[in-house]
C-alpha positions in Angstrom: 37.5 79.5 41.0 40.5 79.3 43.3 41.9 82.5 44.5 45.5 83.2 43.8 47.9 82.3 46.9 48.8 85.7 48.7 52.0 86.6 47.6 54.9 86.3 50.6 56.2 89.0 52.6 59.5 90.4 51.5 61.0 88.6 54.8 60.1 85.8 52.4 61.4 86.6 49.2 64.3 88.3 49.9 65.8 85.6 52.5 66.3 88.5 55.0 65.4 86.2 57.6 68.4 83.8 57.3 70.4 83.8 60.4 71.6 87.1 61.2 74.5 87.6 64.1 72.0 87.9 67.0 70.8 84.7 66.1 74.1 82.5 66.4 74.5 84.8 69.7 71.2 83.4 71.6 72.1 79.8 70.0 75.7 79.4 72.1 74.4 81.7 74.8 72.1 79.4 75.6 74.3 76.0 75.5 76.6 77.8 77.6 73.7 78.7 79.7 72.5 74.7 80.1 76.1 73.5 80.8 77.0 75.6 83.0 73.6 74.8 85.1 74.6 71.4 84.9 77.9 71.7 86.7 77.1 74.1 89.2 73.9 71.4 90.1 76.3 68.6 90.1 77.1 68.9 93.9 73.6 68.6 94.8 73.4 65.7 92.5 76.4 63.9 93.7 75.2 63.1 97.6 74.0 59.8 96.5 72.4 57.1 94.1 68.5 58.3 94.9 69.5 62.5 94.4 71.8 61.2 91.5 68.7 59.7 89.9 65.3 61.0 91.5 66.8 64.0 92.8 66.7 62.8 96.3 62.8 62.7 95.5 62.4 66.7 97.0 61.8 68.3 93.3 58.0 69.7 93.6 55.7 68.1 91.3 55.1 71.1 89.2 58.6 71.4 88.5 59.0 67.6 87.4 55.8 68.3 85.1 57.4 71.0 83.2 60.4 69.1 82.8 58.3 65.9 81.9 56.5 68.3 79.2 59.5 69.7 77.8 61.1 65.9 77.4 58.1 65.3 75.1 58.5 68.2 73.4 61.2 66.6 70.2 61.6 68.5 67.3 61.0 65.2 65.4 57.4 64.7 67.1 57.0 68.5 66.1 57.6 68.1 62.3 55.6 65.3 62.4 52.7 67.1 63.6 52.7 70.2 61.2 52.9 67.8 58.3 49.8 65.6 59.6 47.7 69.4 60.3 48.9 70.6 56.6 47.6 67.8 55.3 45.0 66.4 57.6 43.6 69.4 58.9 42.0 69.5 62.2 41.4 65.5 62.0 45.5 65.5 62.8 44.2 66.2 66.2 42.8 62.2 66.8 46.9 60.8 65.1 48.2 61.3 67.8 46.4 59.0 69.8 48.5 56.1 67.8 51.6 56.7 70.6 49.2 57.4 72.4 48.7 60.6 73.7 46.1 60.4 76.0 48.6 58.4 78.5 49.2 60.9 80.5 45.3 61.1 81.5 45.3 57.4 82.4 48.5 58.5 84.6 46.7 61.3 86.3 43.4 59.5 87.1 45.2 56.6 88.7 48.3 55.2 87.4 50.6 57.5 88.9 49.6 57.1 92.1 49.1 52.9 92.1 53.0 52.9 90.9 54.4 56.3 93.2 53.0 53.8 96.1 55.9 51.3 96.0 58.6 54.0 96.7 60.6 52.0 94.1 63.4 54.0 92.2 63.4 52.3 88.6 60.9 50.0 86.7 62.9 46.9 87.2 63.0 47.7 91.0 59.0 47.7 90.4 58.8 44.4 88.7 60.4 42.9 92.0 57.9 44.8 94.0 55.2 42.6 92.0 57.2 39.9 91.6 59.6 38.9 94.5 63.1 37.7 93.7 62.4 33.8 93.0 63.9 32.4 89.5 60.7 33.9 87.6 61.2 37.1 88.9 64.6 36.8 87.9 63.8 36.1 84.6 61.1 39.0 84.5 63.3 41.4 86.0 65.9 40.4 83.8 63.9 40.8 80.7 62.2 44.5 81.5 65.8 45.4 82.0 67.1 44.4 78.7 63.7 46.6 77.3 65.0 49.6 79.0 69.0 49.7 78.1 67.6 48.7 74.2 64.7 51.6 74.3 67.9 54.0 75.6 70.2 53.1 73.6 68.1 53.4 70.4 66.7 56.3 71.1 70.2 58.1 71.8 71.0 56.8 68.2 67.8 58.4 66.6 68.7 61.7 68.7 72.4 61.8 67.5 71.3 61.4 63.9 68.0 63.8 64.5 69.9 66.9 66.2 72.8 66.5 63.9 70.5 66.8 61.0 68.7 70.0 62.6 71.7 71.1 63.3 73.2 71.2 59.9 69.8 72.5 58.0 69.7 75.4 60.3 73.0 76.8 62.2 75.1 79.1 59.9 78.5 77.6 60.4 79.8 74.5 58.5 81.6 72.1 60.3 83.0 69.9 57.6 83.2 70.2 53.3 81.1 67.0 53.2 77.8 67.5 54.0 77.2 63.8 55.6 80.0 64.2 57.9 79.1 67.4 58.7 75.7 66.1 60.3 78.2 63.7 62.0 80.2 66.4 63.6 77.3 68.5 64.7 75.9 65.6 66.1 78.9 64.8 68.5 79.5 68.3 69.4 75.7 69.0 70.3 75.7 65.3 71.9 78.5 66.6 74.2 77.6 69.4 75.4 74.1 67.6 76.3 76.5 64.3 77.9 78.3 66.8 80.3 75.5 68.6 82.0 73.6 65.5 82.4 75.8 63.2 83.5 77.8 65.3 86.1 74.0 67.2 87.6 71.8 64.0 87.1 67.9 64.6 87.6 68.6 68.2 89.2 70.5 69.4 86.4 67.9 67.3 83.6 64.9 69.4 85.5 66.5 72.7 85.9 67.7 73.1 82.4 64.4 71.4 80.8 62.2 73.7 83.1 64.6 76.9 81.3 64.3 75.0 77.8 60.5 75.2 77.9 60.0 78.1 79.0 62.2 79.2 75.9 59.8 76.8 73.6 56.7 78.2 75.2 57.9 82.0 74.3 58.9 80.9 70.5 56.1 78.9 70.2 53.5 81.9 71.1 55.8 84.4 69.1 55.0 82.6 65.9 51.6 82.1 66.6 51.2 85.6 66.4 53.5 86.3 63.5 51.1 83.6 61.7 47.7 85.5 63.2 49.4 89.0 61.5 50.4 87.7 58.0 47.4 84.8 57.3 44.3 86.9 57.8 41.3 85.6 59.2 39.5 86.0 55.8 42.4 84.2 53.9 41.9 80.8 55.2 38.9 79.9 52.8 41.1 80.3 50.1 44.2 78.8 51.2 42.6 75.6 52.9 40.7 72.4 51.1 37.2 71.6 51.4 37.2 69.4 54.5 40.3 70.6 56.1 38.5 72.1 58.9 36.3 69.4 60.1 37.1 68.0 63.5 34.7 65.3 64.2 35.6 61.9 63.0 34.0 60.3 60.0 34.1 56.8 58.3 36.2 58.4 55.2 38.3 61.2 55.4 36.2 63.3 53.4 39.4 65.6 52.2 40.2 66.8 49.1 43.3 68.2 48.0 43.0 67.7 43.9 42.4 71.6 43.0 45.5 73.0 46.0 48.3 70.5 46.1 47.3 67.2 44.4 50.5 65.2 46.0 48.4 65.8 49.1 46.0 63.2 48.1 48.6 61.0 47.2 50.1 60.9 50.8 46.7 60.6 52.7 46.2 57.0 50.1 50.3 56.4 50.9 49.6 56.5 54.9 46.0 54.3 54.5 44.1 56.8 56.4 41.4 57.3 54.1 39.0 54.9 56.1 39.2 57.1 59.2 36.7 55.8 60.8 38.5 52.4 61.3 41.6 54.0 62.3 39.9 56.1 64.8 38.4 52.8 66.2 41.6 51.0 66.1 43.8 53.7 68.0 41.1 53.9 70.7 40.9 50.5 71.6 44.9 49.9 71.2 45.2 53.6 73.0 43.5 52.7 75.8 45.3 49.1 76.4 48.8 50.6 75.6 47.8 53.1 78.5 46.4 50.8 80.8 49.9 49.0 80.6 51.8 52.3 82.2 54.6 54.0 81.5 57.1 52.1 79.5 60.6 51.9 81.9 61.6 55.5 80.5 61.9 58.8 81.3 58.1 59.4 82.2 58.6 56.7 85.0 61.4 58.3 86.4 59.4 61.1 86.9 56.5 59.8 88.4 59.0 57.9 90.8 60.8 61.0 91.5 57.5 62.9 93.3 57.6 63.8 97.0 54.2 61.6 97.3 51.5 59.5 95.3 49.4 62.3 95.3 51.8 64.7 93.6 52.3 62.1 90.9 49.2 62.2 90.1 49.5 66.5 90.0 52.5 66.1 87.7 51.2 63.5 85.1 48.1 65.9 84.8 50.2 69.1 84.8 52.3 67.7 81.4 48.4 68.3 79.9 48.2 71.7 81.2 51.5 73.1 80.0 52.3 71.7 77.2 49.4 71.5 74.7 48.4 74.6 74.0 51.8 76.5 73.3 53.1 73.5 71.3 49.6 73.3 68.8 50.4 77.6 68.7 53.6 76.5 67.4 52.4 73.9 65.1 49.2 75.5 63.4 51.4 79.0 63.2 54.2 77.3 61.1 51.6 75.1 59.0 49.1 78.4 58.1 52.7 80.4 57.0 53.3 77.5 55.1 49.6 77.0 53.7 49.9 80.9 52.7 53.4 80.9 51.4 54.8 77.5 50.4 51.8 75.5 48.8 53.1 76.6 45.2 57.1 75.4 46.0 55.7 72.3 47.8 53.4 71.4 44.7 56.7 72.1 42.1 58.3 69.2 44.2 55.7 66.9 42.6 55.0 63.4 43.5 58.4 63.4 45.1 57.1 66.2 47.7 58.0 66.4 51.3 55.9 67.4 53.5 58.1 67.1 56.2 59.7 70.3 54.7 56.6 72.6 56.1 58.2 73.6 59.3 61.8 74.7 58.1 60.4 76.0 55.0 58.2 78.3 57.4 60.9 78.5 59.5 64.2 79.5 57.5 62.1 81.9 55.1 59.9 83.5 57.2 61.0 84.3 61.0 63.0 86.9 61.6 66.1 87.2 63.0 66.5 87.1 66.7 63.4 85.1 66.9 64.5 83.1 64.2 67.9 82.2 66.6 65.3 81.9 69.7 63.3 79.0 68.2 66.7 77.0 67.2 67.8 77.2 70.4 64.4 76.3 71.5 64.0 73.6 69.4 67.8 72.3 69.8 66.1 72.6 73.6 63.8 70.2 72.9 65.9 67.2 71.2 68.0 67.8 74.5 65.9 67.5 76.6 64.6 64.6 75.0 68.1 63.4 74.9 69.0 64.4 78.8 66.0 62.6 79.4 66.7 59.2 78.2 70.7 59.2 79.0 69.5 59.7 82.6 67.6 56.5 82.8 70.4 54.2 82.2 72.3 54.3 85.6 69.0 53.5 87.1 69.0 50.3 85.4 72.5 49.8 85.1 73.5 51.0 88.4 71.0 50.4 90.6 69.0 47.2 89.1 72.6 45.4 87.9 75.4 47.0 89.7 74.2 47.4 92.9 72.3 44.4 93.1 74.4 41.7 91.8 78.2 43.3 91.5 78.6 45.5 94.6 75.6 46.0 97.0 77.6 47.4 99.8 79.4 49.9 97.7 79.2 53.3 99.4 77.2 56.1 97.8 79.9 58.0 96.3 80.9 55.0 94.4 77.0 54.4 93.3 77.4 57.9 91.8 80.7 58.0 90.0 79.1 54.5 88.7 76.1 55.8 87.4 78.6 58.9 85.2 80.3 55.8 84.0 76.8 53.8 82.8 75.3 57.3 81.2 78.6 57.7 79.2 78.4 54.2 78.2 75.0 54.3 76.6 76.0 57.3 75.0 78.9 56.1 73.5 77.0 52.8 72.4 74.2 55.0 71.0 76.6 57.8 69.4 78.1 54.8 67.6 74.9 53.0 66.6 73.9 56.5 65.3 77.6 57.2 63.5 77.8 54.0 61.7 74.0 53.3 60.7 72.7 54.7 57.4 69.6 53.3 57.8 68.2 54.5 61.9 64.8 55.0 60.7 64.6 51.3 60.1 65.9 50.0 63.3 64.5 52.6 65.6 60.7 51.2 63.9 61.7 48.1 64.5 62.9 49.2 67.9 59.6 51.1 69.4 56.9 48.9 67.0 59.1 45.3 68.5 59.4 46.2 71.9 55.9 48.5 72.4 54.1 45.5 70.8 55.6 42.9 73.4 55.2 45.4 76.1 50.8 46.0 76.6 49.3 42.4 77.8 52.1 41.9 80.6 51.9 45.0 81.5 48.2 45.3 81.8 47.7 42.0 83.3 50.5 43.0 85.8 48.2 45.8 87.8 44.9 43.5 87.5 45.1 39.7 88.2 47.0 38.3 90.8 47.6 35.0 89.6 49.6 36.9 86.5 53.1 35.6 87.9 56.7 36.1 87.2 56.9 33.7 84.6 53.6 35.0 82.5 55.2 38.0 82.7 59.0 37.1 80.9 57.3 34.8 78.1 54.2 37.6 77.6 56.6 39.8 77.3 59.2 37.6 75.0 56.3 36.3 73.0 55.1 39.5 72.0 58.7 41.0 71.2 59.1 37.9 68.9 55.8 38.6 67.2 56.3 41.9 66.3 59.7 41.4 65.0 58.6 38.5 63.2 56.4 40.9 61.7 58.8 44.1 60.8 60.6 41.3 59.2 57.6 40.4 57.1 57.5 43.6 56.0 60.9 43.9 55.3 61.2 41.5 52.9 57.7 42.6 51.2 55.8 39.6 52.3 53.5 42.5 54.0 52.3 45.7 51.9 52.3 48.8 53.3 48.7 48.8 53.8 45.7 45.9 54.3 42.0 46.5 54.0 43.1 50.2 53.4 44.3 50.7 56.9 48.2 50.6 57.6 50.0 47.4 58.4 50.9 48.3 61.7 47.4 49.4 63.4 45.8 46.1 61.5 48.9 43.4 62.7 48.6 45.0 66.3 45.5 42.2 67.3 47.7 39.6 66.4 51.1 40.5 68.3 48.8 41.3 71.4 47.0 37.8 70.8 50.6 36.1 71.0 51.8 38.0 74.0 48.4 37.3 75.7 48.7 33.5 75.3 52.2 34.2 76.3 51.3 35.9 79.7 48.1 33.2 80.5 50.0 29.8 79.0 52.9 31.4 81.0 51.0 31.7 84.6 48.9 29.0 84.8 51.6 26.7 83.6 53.7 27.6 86.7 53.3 28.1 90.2 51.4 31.6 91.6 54.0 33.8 93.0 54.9 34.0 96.6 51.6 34.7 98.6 53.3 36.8 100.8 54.9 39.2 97.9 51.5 39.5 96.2 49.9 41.0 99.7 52.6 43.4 100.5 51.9 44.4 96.8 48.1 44.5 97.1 48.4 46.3 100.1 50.7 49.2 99.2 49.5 49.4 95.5 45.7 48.5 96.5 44.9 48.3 93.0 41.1 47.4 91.5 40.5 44.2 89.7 40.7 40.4 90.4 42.5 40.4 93.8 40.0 38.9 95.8 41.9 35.5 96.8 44.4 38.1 97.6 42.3 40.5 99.5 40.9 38.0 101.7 44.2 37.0 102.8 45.2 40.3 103.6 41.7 40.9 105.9 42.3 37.7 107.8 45.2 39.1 109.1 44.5 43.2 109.0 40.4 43.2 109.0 40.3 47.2 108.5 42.2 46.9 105.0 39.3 47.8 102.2 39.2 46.9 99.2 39.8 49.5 95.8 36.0 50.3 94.5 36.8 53.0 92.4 36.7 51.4 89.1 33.5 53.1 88.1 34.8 56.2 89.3 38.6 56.3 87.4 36.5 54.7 84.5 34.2 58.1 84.0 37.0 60.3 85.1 39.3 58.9 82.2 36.6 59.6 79.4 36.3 63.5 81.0 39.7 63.7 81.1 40.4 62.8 77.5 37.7 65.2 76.5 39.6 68.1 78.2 42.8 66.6 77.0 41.9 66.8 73.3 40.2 70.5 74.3 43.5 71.5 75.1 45.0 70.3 71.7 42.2 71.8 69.5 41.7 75.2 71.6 45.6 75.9 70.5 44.9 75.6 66.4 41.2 77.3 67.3 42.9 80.0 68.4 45.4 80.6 65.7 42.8 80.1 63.0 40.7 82.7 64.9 37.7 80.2 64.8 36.2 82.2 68.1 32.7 79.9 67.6 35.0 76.4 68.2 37.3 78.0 70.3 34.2 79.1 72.6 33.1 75.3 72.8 36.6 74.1 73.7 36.8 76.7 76.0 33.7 75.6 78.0 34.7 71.7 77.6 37.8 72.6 79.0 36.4 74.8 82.3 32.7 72.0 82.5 35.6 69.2 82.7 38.2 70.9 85.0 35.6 71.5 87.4 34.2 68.1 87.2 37.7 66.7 87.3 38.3 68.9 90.8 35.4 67.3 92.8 35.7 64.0 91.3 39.5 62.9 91.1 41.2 66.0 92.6 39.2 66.1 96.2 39.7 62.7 96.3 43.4 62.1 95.4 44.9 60.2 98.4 48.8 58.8 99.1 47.4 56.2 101.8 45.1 53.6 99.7 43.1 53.1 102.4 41.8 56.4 102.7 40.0 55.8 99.2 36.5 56.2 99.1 33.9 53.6 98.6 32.2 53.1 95.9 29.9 50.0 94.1 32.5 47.7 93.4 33.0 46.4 89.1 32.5 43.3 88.4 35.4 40.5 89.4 36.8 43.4 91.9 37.8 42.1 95.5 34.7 42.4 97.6 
């Protein structure tokens, strides 16, 4: 017989936790705090084009790792993740591996470092790097710029809808009778405030302020972990949680049953197509792992990878995101979903079929916290969708400055100009994104189509890129164009029905992904060996900066004919094991922070020991030997196809 639901604390029932005065004091105390950093860094930032956008490239590594963390750390990603560990339990920990997480791994082992090598200061600066400047690196250059300004753009729109949404659920003033526009107007003021310390302090201000937002997450996110230890004892969670919930490992069905707690639960898991696990495990590995290979997407990671002092310290950074951000967040995450678990199942099941489950973390939130934390985790939070905003908004006037303005307009312009330049492109995207956002019911739909179209287009070219050197400029644009059309071809399938929501059980999107990487792949070969190889000389200044693994031996032999002391990359092996250990620690990291809320000390013991058996493995193995001059690498047995 299931025992009765705890009843809530009075915090709870008596909605004594609503916003209180100190709360809408930390709230503007804080954006004052983050605009005023940004104008007092914007003299620093100002100097020139490279501090405006890299921050002159003398931020330490650490620093750029926080700030990289606390860019990934979006209140929409957030929600997302309580509602999968509600009603996934601790198998919520492999979903994320559909973006996927475990990116920032491949980064660390070796991707960092390969792309920190050029000393490039945007993507599209990289993809003449590889490329050269003939008509096909025109076109290629052309097209990964187009990817970038569309992947800003619509993510300004989602974040100007997202934080005006937040903002009007939680903050205690109203802005405006109707309760649409009043999203609107919350929207543009938070969007403002964000616009004007980023665009006058550039990178410095972007890292300074999102190094103080996360250490403001990482305090709220510990504070309700323990409120969540103190009200959901240990001895509760039998009660509260479904058979299967707390099973970790993978299994071919999800084995989790909601029917005698919350039956809508069941509902969802059949609505989302994850009941065959197994496969979808399967699946997200194999497109995981490609997706990663393919490097960071022209973004806000990238700029932070090209704005380290070194290779090396790339590397450092892209492996420091891990360290910081994982455990705090997952506090967070498993704090609000067992307060929600203890409290909330009854008002969520009264929502019947029609429940949202996206409702677990302000239902945990706006009933239970109490005041002055309460005010510390909105401004936490409202920290995160900036600095997810500040992020992306700084990218543009790399692209738009330095890959269009300075390269085709102006190229002799002086640096003050470069900078007051790069104000005008961030205020432009901004503008263009606000708008998108202000005028668009339907955002969800286009920023899908947006990250599933482009993403989809963006893996075989940009796996291909790093490996084969006769991949040329013009594989590249039509890999890239082929892929894009195939994955829209497909959102518009499923548009207009012609798709269902879910094929052989699995959803539409992990099953269609073969074929839209199958189109871009014919793309990319059809593409290269239908054209000319790139100039010769282009590919060995690339080989031998980059010194990537893989086929490059017509390449490499080149290069030894005229430097005989140049060595080849063997450490395929090596990065190979190295990624599989690091993913293990990675995931540790994610399960040690629910472990540890749900006071399961046996689990938390083995993550623990994963996590300390991997690090030290990890130090010998890829730290020791993490080098900014590739031809310092050590030797190892070379893979197969690898220049000899």
């Amino acid at each position: 017989m299931q025992t009765p639901a705890p009843e809530a604390p009075a915090a709870v029932v008596d909605g004594s936790a609503s916003p209180r005065p100190v709360d809408p004091a930390i709230i503007v105390a804080y954006l004052l705090l983050i605009v005023a950093a940004g104008l007092l860094l914007s003299r620093r930032a100002g100097k020139n084009l490279e501090s405006y956008v890299l921050g002159g490239r003398s931020l330490p590594w650490y620093l750029l790792g926080v700030s990289n963390a606390s860019g990934m750390f979006d209140i929409s990603g957030t929600m997302l993740m309580v509602y999968w560990l509600f009603v996934y339990g601790m198998k919520s920990v492999w979903i994320p591996w559909l973006w996927p997480v475990f990116n920032q791994v491949f980064l660390m082992i070796y991707l960092s470092v390969w792309m920190r090598r050029s000393g490039v200061m945007t993507g599209a600066e990289w993809i003449r790097f590889r490329f050269g400047d003939s008509r096909g690196a025109q076109l290629a250059h052309f097209i990964v710029v187009v990817f970038a300004i569309v992947n800003v753009i619509g993510f300004l729109a989602y974040g100007f809808i997202g934080i005006g949404k937040f903002a009007a659920t939680f903050l205690p003033w109203t802005l405006h009778e109707s309760p649409a526009w009043n999203v609107k107007l919350y929207g543009l003021l938070i969007t403002a405030l964000t616009t004007l310390y980023v665009v006058k302090g550039g990178m410095f201000s972007v890292v300074f302020t999102e190094v103080f937002q996360f250490i403001v997450m990482t305090i709220g996110c510990l504070w309700v972990g323990v409120i969540a230890i103190q009200q959901v004892p240990a001895g509760m969670l039998p009660d509260i949680l479904p058979p299967g919930w707390t099973d970790l490992w993978p299994s071919w069905r999800l084995n989790l049953d909601w029917s005698q707690i919350l039956p809508a639960a069941n509902d969802k898991i059949a609505g989302d197509g994850w009941r065959l696990f197994g496969a979808l495990f399967a699946l997200m590995l194999l497109k995981g792992c490609l997706q990663s290979a393919a490097g960071p997407a022209p973004n806000y990671d990238m700029q932070r990878i090209l704005s380290t002092r070194s290779p090396r310290e790339a590397a450092l950074m892209s492996g420091f995101v891990n360290v910081v951000l994982l455990i705090p967040r997952y506090v967070m995450i498993t704090g609000l979903t067992l307060l929600a678990l203890a409290f909330f199942t009854d008002e969520l099941g009264a929502m019947g079929a029609d429940v949202d489950f996206e409702l677990v973390l302000p239902l945990a939130m706006k009933h239970f916290v109490p005041a002055g934390l309460f005010g510390l985790l909105i401004a936490a939070l409202l920290a995160a969708f900036m600095s997810t905003y500040a992020a992306t908004v700084n990218a543009a006037p790399a692209y738009l400055v330095n890959d269009i303005y300075k390269r085709y307009v102006n190229p002799h312009a002086s640096d003050r100009t470069y900078v007051w330049m790069s104000y005008a492109a961030s205020l432009s995207v901004v503008v263009v994104g606000t708008a998108f956002g202000f005028f668009t019911e339907r955002l969800n739909d286009i920023v899908k189509w947006l990250t599933f179209a482009l993403y989809g287009g963006y893996i075989a070219a940009n796996v291909l890129k790093w490996h084969w050197w006769r991949f040329n400029s013009h594989g590249y644009f039509w890999g890239m164009l082929a892929g894009i059309a195939a994955a829209g071809s497909v959102w518009f399938l499923e548009a207009g029905k012609v798709i269902p929501v879910t094929i052989a059980g699995l959803p539409k999107e992990v099953v269609t992904f073969p074929a839209i990487l199958a189109a871009s792949l014919l793309g990319c070969v059809l593409g290269s060996l239908l054209t000319q190889p790139d100039d010769l000389a282009v590919l060995k200044n690339f080989y031998l900066k980059t010194r990537p693994w893989g086929f490059w031996r017509p390449i490499h032999d080149l290069v030894i004919a005229e430097r005989p002391e140049v060595q080849p990359n063997r450490n395929f092996s090596r990065d190979a094991v190295n990624i599989v250990v690091g993913i293990a620690w990675q995931t540790s990291l994610t399960a040690a922070g629910i472990y540890l809320v749900l006071r399961n000390w046996p689990a938390l013991a083995w993550c623990a020991a994963i996590i300390v058996a991997a690090s030290v493995f990890l130090k010998f193995n890829w730290y020791d030997r993490l080098q900014d001059d590739p031809d310092a690498v050590s030797a190892a047995a070379p893979p197969p196809g690898a220049a000899r």
